[in-house]
C-alpha positions in Angstrom: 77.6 158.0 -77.5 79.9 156.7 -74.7 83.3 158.0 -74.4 86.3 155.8 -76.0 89.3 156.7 -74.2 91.3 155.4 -76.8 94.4 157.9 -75.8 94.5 156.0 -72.6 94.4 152.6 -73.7 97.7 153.8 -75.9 99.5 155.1 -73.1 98.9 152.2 -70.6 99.9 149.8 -73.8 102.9 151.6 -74.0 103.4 151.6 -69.9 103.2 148.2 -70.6 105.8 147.4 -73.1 108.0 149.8 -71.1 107.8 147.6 -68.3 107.9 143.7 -70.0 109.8 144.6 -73.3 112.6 147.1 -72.0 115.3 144.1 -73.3 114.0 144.3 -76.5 114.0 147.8 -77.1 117.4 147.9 -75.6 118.6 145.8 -78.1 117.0 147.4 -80.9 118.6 150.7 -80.0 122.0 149.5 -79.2 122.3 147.8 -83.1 120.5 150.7 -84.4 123.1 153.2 -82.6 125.8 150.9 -83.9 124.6 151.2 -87.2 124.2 154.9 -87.4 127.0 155.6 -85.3 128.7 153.2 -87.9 128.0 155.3 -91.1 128.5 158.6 -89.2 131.8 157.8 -88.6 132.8 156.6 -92.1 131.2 159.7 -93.9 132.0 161.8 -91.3 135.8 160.8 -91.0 137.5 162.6 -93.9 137.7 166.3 -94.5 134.9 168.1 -95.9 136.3 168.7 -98.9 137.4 165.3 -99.9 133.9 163.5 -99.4 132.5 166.2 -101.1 135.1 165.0 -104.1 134.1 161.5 -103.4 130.3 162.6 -103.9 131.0 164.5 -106.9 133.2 161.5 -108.6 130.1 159.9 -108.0 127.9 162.4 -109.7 130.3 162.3 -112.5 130.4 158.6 -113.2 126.8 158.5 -113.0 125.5 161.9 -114.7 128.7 163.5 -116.1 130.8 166.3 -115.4 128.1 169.0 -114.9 126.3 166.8 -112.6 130.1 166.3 -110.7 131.0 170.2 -110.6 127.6 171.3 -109.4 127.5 168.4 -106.8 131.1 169.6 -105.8 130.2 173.4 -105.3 126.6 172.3 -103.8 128.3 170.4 -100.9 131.3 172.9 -100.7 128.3 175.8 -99.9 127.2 173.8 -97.3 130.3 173.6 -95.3 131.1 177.5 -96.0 128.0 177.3 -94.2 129.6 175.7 -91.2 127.0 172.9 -91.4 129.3 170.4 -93.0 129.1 167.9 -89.9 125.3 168.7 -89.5 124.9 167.2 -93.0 126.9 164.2 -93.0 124.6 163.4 -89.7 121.5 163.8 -91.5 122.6 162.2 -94.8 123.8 158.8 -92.4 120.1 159.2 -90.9 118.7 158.8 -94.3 120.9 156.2 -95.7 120.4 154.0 -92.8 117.0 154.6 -92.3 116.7 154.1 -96.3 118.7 151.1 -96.3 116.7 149.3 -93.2 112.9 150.5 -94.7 114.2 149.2 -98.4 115.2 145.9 -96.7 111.7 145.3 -95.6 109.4 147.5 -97.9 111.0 145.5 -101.3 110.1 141.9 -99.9 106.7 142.9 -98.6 106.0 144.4 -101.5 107.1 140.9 -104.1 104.9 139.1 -101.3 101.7 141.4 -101.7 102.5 141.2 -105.7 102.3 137.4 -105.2 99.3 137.2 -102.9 95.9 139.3 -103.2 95.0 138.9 -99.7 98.4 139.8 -98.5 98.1 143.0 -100.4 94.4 143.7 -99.1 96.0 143.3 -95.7 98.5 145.5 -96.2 96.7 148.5 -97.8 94.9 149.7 -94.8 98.3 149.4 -92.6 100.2 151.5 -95.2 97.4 154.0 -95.5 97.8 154.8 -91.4 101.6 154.5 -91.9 101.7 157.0 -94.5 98.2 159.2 -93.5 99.3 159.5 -89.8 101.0 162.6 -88.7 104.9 162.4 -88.4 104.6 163.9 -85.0 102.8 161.2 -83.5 105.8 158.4 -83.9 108.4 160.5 -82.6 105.8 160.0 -79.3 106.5 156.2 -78.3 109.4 156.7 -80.5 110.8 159.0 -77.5 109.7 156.7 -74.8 111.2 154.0 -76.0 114.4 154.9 -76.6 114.6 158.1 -75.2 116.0 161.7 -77.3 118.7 161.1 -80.1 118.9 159.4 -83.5 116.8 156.7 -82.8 113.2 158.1 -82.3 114.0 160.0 -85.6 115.3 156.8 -87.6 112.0 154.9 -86.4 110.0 157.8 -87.1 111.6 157.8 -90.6 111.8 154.2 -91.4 107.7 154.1 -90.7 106.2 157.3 -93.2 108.8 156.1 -95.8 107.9 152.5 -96.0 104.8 152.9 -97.6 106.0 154.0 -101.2 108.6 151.2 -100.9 105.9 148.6 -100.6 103.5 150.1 -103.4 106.1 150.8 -106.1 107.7 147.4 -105.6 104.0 145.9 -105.7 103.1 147.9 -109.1 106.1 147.4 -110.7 105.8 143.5 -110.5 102.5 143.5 -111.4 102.7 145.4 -114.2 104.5 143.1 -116.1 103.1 141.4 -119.2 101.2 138.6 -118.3 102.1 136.8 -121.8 105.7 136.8 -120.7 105.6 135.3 -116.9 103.0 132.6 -119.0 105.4 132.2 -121.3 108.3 131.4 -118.9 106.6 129.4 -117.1 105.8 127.3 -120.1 109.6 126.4 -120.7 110.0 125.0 -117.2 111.1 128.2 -115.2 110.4 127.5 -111.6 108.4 130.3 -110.2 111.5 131.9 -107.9 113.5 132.1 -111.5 110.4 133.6 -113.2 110.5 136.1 -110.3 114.5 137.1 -110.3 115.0 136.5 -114.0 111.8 137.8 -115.7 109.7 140.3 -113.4 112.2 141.6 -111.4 114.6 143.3 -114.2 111.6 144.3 -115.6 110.0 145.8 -112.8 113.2 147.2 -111.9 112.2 150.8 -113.0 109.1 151.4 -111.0 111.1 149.7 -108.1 114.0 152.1 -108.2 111.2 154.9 -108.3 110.2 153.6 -105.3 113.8 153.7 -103.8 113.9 157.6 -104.7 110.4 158.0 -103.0 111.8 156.6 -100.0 114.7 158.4 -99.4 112.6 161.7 -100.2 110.5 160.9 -97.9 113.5 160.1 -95.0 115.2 163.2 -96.0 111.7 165.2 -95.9 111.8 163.9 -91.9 114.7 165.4 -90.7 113.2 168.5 -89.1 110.7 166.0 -86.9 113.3 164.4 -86.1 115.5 166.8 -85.0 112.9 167.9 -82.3 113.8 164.3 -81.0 117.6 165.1 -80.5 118.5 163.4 -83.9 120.9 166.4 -84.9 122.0 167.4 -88.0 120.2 169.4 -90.6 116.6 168.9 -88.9 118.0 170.1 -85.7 119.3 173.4 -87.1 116.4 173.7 -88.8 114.2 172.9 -85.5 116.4 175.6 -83.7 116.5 178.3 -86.3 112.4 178.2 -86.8 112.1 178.6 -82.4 114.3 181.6 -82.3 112.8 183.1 -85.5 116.5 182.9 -86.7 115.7 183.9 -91.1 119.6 183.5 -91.6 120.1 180.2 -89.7 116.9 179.2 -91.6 117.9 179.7 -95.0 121.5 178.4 -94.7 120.0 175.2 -93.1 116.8 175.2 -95.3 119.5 175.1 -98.2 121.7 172.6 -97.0 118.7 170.7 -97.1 117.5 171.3 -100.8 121.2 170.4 -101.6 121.1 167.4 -100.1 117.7 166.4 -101.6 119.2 167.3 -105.1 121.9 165.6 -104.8 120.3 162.0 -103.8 117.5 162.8 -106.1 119.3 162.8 -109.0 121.7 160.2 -107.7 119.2 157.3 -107.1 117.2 159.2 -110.0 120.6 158.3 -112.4 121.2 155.0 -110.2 118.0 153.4 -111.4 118.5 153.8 -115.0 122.0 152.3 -114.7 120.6 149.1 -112.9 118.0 148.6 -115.2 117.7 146.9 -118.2 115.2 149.3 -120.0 116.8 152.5 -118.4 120.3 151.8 -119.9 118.5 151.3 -123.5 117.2 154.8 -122.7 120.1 156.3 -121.8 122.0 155.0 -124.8 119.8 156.8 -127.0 119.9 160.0 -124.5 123.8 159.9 -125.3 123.5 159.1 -128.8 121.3 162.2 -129.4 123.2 164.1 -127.2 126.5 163.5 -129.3 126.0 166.5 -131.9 125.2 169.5 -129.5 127.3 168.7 -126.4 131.0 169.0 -126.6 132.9 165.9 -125.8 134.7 167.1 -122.4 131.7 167.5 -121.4 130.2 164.1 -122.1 133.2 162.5 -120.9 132.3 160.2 -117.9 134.4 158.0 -116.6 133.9 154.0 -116.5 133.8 152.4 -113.2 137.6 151.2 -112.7 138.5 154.9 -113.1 135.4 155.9 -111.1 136.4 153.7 -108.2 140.0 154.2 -108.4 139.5 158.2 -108.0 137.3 157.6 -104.6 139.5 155.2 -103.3 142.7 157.8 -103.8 140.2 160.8 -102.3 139.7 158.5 -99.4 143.2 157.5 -98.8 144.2 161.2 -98.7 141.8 161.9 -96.7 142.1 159.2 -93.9 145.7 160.9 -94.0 144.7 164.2 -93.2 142.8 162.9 -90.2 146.2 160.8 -89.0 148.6 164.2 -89.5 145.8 166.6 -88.0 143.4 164.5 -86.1 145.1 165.7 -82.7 144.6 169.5 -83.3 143.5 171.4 -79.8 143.0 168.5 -78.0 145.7 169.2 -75.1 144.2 173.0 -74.9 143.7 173.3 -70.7 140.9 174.3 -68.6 141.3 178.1 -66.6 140.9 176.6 -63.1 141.8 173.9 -61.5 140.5 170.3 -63.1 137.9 169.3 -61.2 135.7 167.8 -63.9 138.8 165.5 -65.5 137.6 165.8 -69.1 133.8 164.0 -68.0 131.4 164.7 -70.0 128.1 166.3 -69.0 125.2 167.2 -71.3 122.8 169.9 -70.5 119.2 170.2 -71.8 117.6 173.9 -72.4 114.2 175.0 -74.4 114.0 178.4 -75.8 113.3 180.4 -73.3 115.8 183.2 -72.6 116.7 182.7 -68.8 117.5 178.6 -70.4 119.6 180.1 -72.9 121.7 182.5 -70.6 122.0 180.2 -67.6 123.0 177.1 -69.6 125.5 178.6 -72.2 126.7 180.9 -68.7 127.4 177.3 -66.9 128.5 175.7 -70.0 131.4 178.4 -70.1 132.1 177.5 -65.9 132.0 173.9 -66.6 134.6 173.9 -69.4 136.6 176.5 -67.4 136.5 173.7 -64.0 137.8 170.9 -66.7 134.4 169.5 -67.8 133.3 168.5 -71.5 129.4 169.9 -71.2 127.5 169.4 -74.3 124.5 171.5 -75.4 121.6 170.2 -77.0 117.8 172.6 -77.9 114.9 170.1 -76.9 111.1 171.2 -76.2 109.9 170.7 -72.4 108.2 167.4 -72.6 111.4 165.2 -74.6 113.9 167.3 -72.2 112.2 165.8 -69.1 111.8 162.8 -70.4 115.3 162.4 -71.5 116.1 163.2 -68.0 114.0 160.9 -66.3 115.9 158.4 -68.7 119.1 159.4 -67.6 119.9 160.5 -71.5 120.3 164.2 -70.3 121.9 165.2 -66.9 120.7 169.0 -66.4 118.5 171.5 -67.1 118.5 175.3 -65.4 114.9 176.1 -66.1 112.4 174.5 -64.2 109.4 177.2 -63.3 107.7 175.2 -59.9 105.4 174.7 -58.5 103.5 175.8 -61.7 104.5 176.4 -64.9 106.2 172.7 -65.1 103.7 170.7 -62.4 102.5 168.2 -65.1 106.3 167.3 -65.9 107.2 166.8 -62.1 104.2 164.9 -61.1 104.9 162.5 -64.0 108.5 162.6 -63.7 109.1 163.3 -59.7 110.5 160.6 -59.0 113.3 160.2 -61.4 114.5 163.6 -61.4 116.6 165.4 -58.8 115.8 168.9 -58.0 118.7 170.7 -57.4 117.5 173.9 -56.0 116.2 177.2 -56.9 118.2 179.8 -58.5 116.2 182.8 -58.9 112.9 183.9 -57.9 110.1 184.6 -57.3 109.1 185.1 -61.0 105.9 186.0 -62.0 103.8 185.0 -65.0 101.5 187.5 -67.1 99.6 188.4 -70.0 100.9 192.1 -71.3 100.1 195.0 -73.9 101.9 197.8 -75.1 101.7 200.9 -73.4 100.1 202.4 -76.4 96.6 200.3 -76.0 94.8 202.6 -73.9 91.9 201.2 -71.3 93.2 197.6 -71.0 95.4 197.6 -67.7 94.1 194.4 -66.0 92.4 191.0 -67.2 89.1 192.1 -66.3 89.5 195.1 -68.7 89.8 192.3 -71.2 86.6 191.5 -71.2 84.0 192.8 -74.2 87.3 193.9 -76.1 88.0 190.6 -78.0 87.6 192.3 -81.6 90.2 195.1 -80.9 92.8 192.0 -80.3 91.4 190.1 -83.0 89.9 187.2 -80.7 93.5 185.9 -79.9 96.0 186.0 -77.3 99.7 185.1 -78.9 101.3 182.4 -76.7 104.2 180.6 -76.5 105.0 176.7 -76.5 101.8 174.3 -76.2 103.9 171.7 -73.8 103.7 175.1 -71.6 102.4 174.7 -68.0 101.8 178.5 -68.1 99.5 177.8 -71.4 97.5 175.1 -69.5 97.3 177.3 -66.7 96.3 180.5 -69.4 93.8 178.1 -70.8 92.0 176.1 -67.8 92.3 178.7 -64.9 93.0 182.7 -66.1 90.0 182.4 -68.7 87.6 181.2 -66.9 88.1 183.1 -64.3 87.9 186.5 -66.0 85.1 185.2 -68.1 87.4 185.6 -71.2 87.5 181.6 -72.4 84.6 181.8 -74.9 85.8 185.5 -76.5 89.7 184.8 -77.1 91.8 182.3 -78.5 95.2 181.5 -77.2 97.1 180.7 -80.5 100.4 178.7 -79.0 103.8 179.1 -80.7 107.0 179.2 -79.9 108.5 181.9 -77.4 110.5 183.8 -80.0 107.6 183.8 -82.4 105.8 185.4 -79.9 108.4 187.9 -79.1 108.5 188.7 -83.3 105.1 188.8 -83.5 105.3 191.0 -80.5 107.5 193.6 -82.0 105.8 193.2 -85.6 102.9 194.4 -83.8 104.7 197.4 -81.8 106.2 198.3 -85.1 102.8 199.0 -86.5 101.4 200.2 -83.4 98.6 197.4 -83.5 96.9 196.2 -80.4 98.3 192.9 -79.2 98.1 191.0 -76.2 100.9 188.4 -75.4 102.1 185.7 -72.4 104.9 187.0 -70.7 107.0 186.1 -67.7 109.2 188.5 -65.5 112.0 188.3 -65.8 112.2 189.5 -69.0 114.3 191.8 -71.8 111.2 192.3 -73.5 110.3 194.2 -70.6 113.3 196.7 -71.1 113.0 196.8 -74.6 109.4 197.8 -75.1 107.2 199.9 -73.5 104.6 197.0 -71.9 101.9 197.0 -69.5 102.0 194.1 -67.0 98.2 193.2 -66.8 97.3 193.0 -63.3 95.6 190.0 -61.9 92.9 191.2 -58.9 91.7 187.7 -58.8 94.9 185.9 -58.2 94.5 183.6 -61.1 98.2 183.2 -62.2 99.2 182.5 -58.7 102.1 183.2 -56.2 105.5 183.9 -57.9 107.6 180.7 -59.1 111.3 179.8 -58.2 113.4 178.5 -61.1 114.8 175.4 -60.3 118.3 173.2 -61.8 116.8 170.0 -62.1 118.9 167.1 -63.0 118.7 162.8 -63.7 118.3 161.1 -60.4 121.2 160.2 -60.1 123.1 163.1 -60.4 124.3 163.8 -57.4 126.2 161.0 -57.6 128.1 160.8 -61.1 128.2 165.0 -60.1 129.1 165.4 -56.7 130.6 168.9 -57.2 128.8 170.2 -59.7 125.7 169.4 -57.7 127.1 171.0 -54.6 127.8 174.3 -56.8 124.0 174.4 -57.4 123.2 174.4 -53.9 124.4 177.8 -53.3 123.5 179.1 -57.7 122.0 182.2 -57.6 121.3 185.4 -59.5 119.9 188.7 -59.5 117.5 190.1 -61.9 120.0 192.4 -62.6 122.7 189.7 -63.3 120.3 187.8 -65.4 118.9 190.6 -67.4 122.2 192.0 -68.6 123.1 188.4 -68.9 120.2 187.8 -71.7 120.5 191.3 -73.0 124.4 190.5 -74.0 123.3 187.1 -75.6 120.5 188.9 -77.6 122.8 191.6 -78.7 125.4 188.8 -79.3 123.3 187.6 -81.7 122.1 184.2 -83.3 124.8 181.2 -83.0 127.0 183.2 -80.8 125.4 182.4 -77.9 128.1 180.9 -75.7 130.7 183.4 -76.8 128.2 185.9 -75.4 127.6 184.6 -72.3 132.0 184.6 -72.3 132.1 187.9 -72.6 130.0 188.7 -69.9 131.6 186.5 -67.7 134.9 188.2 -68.4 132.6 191.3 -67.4 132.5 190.5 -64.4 135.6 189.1 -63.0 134.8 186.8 -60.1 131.8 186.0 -60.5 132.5 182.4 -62.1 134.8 181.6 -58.9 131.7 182.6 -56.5 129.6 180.3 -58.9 131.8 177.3 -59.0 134.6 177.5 -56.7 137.5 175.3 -57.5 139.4 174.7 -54.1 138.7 172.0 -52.0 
């Protein structure tokens, strides 16, 4: 059967609408931004504490008090947590990408209702919608509109949709037959007979539907926090690539209470809206009346309801006025060369990315700049760059490791020099696993490694290099499988194995502290497979030079020693998780001078 290169056809389409439809997609993102920018703000705004009262008034006047004080202490966890302004980013992800899918899933789903052949239409398109892996729509998603909210919120809007179309679909046609007939009968034209008679009564399955969908947005959050969305999925994203269980579970949580909360909201929404469901919960109450203590069924009506929220928001729009201002005059060490401009720098996981960008994110703040810093996986980070979205990235392995992102991206990036090198890419063992000193020892000993060969991110040049070159070479491509990952998975897997003494062989790079913390074998390559040594390059937007004249002159003459940069990443890993930046501080304040020889301030 001949080939179908359907993969290619998608990329030039998209090539395409790149090219003739960049206005559109502009203007998509902008009112999209807007919006979410829009709801951000207004949930965002007010202390943490006094939105989570606002929520919890509205758990009370929907559910009761329980529902109120456990909403209250849910939401107060999560900013203990410190992930209060994480949440309100993800929760005005979901209600806009909630709000925007509702808008178009509810009339689709009346029309499909009304018409057989629009619903026959329809089925297939939802199936994809709903069958086709989240991943994939974060792709175009990405290209389009580059990293941030907006890949995530189409992502979202498109695998929640589906439900929102069915339910709304079911719901009208599960209503009696014998009653539409009979409105029709007295004269009821047939938009009435839909607002007056099917609607209410389909309201139930409907508002089903509505809690389907916003399940479904919330359950998106990590995909789209490997887009740059922020929030909950993003801390998420980050916690699972630095095999960080504490981050993990507070985020993970945050997330539960979040889905909790809107479930039971829209869950307790939906009876109040419909007919049917306020019969139901009449009778609820009325039974409820002899075990439950009155306090505790009190609930407020919804003048008191709407007063209390109203008050919470007032006081806290006044908090913001009194202390809005806090820190904000606090000065740069140095002299001022950045002015308070903001400059955002990319890094993946890797741990010279980690220590050189949180090292320079310390020197730009101390030279008066406002650097942001934002986790993404190679292939969005370059693209964001090549977009102008991100200005610069410290960890760009050439001629290499990252060929396939420079020969797609070349000419909309500006390289800004190397840093350190040469480097030196390799597969290792520990010291313990006797016999295996080189790749060819590899050979005829895939069962003692169990067939594999732990790697590190798929997007990897070093992978495709593993995969399409090293392999073959040694003859080793039909015995082992390279099971990709993410580079601190490898490095736990790594020491799970050591710990157990259990033969493992992993991809490694020097420099490395793995290489200082366990007792590894460099497997030597006879055949030159891996290549010469790489340089690490800064590699920023094209224009960068240019909206960074200093910064990019710095770079020119950035470099460090593998001594520097190992006891750079060993302070960071004994720093621990989240404290990144304050590690790479105290390191700096280690060695006295060594910012002023990196980014001299005088003229």
């Amino acid at each position: 059967m001949p080939s179908i290169d359907l993969g290619g056809w998608a990329e030039s389409s998209v090539g395409w609408l790149q090219t003739h439809l960049a206005w559109l997609f502009d203007a998509v993102n902008t009112v999209l931004t807007g919006l979410y920018e829009g709801v951000d703000a207004v949930i965002g705004a007010p202390d943490a504490l006094i939105v989570a009262g606002i929520l919890a008034v509205l758990a009370w006047w929907l559910r009761g008090l329980a529902a109120g004080v456990l909403a209250f202490a849910g939401l107060a966890l999560i900013d203990s947590f410190g992930l209060w302004d994480e949440a309100t980013a993800t929760l005005s992800l979901v209600l806009v990408a909630s709000l925007i899918t509702l808008l178009v899933a509810v009339p689709l789903g009346i029309w499909a209702a009304r018409s057989r052949r629009v619903s026959g239409v329809l089925r297939p398109v939802l199936d994809v919608m709903q069958t086709m892996p989240a991943f994939v729509y974060l792709i175009p998603g990405v290209m389009f509109f580059s990293i941030g909210p907006i890949p995530g919120l189409i992502a979202t809007i498109v695998f929640s949709m589906p439900p929102g179309v069915r339910m709304t679909e079911l719901g009208i046609r599960q209503v009696d037959g014998e009653l539409v007939e009979a409105a029709r009968a007295f004269g009821t034209t047939p938009r009435d007979t839909l607002v007056r008679v099917q609607l209410p009564l389909a309201l139930p399955t409907i508002m089903a539907g509505v809690n389907q969908v916003i399940m479904l947005a919330l359950s998106m959050v990590v995909i789209a926090g490997m887009a740059g969305a922020g929030g909950l999925g993003e801390a998420v994203y980050s916690a699972v690539t630095k095999v960080d269980i504490g981050g993990g579970v507070e985020s993970g949580l945050a997330v539960v209470v979040l889905a909790m909360y809107l479930d039971r909201i829209t869950g307790a929404l939906g009876r109040r809206v419909s007919p049917l469901g306020r019969r139901a919960s009449a009778k609820a109450a009325a039974s409820a009346r002899r075990a439950t203590p009155a306090f505790l069924r009190y609930r407020p009506g919804t003048a008191v309801a709407t007063v209390g929220i109203v008050v919470l928001a007032l006081i806290g729009g006044g908090l913001r006025l009194v202390g809005g201002d806090d820190g904000r005059q606090s000065m740069a060490a140095g002299q001022n060369v950045g002015q308070g401009k903001s400059i955002k720098l990319g890094y993946f996981p890797w741990d010279e990315a980690v220590a050189s960008t949180y090292l320079w994110q310390n020197v730009l703040e101390d030279r008066g700049y406002k650097p942001t810093v934002q986790q993404l996986d190679p292939g969005p980070l370059y693209t964001a760059l090549a977009q102008g979205q991100m200005d610069l990235q410290f960890d760009a392995w050439l001629p290499t490791t990252h060929k396939q992102y420079m020969d797609r991206y070349g000419d909309k990036l500006a390289d800004l020099g190397s840093w350190y090198g040469p480097t030196s890419l390799e597969l290792s063992v520990p010291s313990y696993v006797k016999g295996v000193d080189s790749l060819a020892d590899l050979k005829g000993k895939g069962a003692l490694f169990g067939g594999k060969i732990t790697g590190i991110e798929a997007s990897a040049g070093m992978m495709a290099r593993l995969n399409d070159t090293v392999l073959k070479e040694y003859g080793l491509d039909g015995e082992y499988k390279v099971v990709s990952s993410s580079t601190s998975a490898m490095l736990a897997d790594l020491d799970r194995a050591i710990k157990k003494k259990e033969p493992i062989v992993t991809t490694l790079w020097s420099p490395h502290w793995a290489y200082g913390t366990h007792d590894l074998k460099k497997l030597k390559d006879p055949k030159g497979a891996w290549g010469k040594g790489e340089e690490i390059h800064a590699v920023g937007k094209k224009d960068f030079a240019q909206d960074f004249p200093r910064v990019a002159e710095w770079m020119k003459s950035f470099r460090m020693t593998e001594k520097d940069l190992s006891s750079l990443e060993a302070e960071i890993q004994s720093g621990g998780k989240g404290k990144e930046k304050e590690s790479a501080r105290r390191w700096l304040d280690a060695h006295p001078g060594y910012a002023d020889r990196m980014a001299p301030a005088g003229n």
